[in-house]
C-alpha positions as CSV (number, residue, x, y, z in Angstrom):
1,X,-18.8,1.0,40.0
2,X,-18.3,4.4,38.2
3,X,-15.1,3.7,37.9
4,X,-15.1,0.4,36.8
5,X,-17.5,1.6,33.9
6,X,-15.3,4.5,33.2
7,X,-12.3,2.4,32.6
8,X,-14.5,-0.2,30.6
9,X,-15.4,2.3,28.1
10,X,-11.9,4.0,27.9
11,X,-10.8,0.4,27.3
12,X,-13.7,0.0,24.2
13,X,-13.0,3.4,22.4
14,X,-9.4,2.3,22.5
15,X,-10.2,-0.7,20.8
16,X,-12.1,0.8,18.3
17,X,-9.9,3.4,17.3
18,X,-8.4,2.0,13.9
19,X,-4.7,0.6,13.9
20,X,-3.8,3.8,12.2
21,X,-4.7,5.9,15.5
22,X,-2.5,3.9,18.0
23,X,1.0,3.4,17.7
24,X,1.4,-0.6,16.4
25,X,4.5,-1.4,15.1
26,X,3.1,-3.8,12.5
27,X,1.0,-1.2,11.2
28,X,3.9,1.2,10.9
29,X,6.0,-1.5,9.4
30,X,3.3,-1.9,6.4
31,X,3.2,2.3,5.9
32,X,7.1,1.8,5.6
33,X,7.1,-0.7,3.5
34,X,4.9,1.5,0.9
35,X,6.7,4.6,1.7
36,X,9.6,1.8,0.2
37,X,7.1,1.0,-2.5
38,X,6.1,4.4,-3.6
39,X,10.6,5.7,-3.6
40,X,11.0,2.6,-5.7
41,X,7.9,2.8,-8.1
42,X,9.8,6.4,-8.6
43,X,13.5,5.0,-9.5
44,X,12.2,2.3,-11.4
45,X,13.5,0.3,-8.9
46,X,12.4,-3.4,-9.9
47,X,14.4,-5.1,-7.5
48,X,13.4,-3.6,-4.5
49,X,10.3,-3.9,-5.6
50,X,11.0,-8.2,-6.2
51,X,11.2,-8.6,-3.0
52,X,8.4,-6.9,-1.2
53,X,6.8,-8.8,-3.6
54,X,5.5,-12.7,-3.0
55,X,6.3,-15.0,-5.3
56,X,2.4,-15.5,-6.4
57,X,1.4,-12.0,-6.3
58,X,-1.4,-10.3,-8.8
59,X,-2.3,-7.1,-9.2
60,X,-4.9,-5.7,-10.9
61,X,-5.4,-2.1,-12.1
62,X,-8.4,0.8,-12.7
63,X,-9.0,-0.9,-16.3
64,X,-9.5,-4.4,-14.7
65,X,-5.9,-5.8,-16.2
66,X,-4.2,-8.3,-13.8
67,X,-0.7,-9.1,-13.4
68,X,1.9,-11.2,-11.7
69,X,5.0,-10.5,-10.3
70,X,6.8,-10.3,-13.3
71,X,4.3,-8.7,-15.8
72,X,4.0,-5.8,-12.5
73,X,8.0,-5.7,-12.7
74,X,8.2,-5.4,-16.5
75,X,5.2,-2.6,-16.5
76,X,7.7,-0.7,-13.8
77,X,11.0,-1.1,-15.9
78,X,9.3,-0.4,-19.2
79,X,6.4,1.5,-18.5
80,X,5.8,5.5,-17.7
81,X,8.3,7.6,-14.8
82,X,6.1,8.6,-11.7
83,X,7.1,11.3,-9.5
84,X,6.6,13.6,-6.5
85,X,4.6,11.3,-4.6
86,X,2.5,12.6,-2.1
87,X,0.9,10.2,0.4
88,X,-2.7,10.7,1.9
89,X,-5.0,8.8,4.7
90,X,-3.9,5.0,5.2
91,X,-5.2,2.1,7.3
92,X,-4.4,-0.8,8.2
93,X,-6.4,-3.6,9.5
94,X,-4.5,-7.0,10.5
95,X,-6.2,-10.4,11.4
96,X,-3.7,-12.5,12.7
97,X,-0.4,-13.1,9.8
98,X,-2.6,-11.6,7.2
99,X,-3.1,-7.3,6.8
100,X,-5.1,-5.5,4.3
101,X,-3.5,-1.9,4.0
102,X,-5.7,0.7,2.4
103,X,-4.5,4.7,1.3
104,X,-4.6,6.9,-1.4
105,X,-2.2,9.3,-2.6
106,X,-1.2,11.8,-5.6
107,X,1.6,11.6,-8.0
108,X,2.7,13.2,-11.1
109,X,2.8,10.6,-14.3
110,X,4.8,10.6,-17.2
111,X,3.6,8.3,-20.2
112,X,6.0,6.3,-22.3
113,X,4.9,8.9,-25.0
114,X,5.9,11.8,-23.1
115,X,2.7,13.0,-22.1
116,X,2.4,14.4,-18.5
117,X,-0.3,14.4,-15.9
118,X,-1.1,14.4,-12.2
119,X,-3.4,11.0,-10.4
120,X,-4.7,10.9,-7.6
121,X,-4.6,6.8,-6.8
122,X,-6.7,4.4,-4.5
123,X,-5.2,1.4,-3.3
124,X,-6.0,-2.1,-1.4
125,X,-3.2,-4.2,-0.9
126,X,-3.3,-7.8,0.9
127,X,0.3,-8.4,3.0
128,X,0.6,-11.7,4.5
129,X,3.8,-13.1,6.5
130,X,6.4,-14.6,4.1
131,X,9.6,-16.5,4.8
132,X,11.4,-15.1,7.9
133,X,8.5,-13.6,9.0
134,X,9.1,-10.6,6.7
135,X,5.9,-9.4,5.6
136,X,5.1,-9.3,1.5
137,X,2.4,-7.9,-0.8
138,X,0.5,-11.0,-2.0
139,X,-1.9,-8.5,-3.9
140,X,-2.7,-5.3,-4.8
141,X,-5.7,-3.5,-6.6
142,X,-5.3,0.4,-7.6
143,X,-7.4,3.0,-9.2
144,X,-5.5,6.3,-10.3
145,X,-7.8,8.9,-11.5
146,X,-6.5,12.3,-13.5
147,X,-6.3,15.3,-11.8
148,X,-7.1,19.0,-12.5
């Protein structure tokens, strides 16, 4: 009976740790894929970035601004460089073909006017299975706030 109970609540707390805690390839396979996102927000890479992208995506930023795939691709051709990107705490949480990844990180900025800073930026991003099974960012909300 001890046992039994023993194993029970081994099973539980293993449950309950979050995806991040056990080793799940899907889970790792969405921290790659913005580990991808963060290398080619960095080179100004827009066609990377196309297709971890689903056709219908919106993101929407700190100031409340939305955009779709191609207003998000212009702002990364056109828009400020971003560099020495540091990652920080993620999670993942999946329900069935459908994850919402959540992490922060810090990254130098560079404006289109030259002026340079360091954010720190907050991030929820909704990944759902596209064609192939290949998982793609169907939307994404960020915060970046200036550091010290």
């Amino acid at each position: 009976m001890v046992r039994r109970m023993f194993l029970s609540a081994a099973v539980l707390t293993l449950f309950a740790l979050p995806m991040s805690a056990q080793s799940d390839p899907t889970a790792d396979a969405i921290k790659q894929n913005m580990a991808k996102w963060a290398t080619a927000l960095m080179n100004k890479d827009a066609a990377t970035l196309d297709k971890m992208l689903a056709p219908g995506y919106v993101g929407t930023d700190g100031d409340g601004k939305r955009y779709d795939k191609a207003g998000y691709l212009g702002m990364i051709k056109d828009g400020g460089t971003y560099s020495d990107w540091q990652p920080g705490p993620e999670q993942v949480i999946q329900n069935g073909d459908a994850i919402v990844h959540m992490g922060e990180g810090s990254m130098a900025v560079t404006a289109p006017d030259g002026t340079a800073s360091k954010a720190h930026v907050v991030w929820t991003a909704t990944w759902v299975k596209g064609k192939g099974g290949k998982w793609v960012c169907l939307a994404a909300q960020w915060v970046e706030h200036p550091m010290s």
